[in-house]
C-alpha positions in Angstrom: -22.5 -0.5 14.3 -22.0 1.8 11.2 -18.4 2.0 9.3 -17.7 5.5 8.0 -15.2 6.1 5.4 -14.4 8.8 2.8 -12.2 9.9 0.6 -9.8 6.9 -0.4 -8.6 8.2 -3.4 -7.6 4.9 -5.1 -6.1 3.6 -7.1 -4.8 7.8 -8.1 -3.4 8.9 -4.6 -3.4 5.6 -2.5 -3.1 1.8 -3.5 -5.7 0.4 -0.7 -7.5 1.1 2.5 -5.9 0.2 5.3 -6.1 -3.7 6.1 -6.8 -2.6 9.4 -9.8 -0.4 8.5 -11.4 -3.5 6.5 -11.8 -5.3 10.1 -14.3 -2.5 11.3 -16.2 -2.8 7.9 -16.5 -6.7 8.3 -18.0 -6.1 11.6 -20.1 -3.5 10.7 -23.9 -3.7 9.9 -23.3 -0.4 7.6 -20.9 0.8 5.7 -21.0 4.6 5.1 -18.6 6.0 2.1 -18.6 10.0 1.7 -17.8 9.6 -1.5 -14.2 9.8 -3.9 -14.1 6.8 -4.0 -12.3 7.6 -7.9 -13.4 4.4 -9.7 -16.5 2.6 -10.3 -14.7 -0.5 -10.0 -13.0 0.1 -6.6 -17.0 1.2 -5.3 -18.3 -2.1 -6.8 -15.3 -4.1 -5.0 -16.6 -2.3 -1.2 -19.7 -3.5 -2.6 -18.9 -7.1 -3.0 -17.3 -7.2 0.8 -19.9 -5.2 2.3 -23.3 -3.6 3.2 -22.0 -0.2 1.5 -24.1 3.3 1.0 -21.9 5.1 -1.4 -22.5 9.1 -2.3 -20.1 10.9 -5.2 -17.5 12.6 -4.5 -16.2 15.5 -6.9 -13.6 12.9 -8.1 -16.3 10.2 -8.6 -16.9 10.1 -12.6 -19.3 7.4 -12.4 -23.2 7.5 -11.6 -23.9 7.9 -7.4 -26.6 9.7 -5.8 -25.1 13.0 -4.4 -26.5 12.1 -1.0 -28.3 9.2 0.8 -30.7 8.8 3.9 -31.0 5.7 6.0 -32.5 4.9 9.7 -30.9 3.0 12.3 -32.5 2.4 15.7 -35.0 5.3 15.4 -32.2 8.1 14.6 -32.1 9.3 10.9 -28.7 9.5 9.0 -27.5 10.9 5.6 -24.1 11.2 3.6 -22.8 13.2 1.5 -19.4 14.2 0.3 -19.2 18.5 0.8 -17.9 19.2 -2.7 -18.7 22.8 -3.9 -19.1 24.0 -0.2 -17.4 27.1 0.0 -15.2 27.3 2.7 -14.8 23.0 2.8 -16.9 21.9 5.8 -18.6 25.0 6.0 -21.2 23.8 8.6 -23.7 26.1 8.6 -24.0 24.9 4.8 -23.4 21.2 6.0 -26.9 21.6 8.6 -29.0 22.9 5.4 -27.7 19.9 3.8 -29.3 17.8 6.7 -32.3 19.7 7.0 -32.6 19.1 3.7 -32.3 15.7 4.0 -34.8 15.6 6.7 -31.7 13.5 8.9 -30.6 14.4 12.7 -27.0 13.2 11.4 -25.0 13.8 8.6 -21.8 11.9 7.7 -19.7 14.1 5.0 -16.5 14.0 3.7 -14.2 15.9 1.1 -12.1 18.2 3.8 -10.3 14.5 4.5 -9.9 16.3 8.1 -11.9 14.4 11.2 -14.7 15.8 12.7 -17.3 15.5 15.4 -19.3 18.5 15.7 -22.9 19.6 16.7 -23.7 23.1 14.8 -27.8 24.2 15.3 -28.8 21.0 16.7 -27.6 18.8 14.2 -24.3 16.3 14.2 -21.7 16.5 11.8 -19.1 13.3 11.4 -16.3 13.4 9.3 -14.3 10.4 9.0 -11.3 12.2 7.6 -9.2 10.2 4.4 -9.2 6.4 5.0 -6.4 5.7 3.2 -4.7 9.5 4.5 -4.1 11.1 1.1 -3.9 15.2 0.8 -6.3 16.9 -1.4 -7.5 20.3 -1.9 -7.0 22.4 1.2 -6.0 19.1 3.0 -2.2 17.9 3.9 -1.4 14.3 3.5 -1.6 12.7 7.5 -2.9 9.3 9.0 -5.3 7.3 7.8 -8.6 7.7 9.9 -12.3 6.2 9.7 -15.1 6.3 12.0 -17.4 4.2 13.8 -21.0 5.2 15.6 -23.3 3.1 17.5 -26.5 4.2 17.7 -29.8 3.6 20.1 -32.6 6.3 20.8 -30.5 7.8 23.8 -27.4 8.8 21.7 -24.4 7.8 20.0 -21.1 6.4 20.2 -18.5 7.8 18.4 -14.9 6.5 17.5 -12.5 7.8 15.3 -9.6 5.3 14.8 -6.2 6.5 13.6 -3.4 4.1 11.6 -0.7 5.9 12.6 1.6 6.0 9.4 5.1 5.3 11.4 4.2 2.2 13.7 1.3 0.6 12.1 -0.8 1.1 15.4 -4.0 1.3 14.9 -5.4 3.8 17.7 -8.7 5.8 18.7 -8.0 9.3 18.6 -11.2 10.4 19.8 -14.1 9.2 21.3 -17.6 10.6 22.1 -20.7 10.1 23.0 -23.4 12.5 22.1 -26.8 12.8 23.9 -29.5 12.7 21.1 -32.4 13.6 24.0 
């Protein structure tokens, strides 16, 4: 299983990610970050914990590769974060990115809203804000990350929810997309 996150934010907008959140990562194989992470030393820390693929964010002041390809179970992945797209999460500009990339999925970030979308044959995941900070265009809301299993058939899809009042943490969509 891959562990999506983006946009944390810390320590400027948020103190932490979610305890919560940290469970997925531990069981995940992968950990994807779409970058903002803000500090080198809070990217180095994910680092320590876990298997972490890291892309800069436009609030990422430290040295990151703008995006990042990987291959799990026969299906090709990339991240990157989305700054300097014009509208944010402009996907036809989001499936260049991938074709560029050479990847059948692309995880991005930067919007902090979550996505699952398929735009000219290619996936787009956004895992939203893990720690559920506004920014830009975006309004402060629950923190959200994402989870995808992956075989040759398809993917599986979560987005989990901490919802901000009760604690709960809650999938708030759940997919699985045909890769045939």
């Amino acid at each position: 299983m891959i562990a999506i996150i983006s946009d944390s934010h810390i320590p400027k907008r948020a103190e932490k990610i979610p305890e919560e959140f940290h469970e997925k990562l531990e069981q995940a194989s992968k950990t994807v970050h779409c970058g903002d992470f803000e500090t080198q030393e809070k990217y180095e820390k994910l680092k320590e914990k876990y298997d972490v693929i890291g892309v800069k964010g436009n609030c990422d002041f430290f040295d990151l590769e703008a995006s990042q390809k990987f291959s799990v179970n026969g299906v090709k992945f990339g991240a990157y974060h989305g700054a300097g797209i014009t509208p944010r999460g402009h996907h036809p500009t989001l499936v260049q990115t991938a074709e560029t990339l050479d990847v059948d999925v692309l995880f991005h970030g930067h919007t902090h809203q979550q996505e699952i979308a398929e735009h000219e044959g290619k996936i787009l995941l956004n895992p939203g804000s893990c720690t559920g900070v506004g920014g830009g265009s975006s309004r402060e809301k629950n923190p959200s990350m994402m989870t995808v299993k992956a075989s040759e058939k398809g993917l599986e899809v979560k987005i989990f929810e901490k919802d901000r009042k009760s604690g709960e943490i809650e999938v708030s969509e759940e997919t699985v997309i045909d890769l045939n």
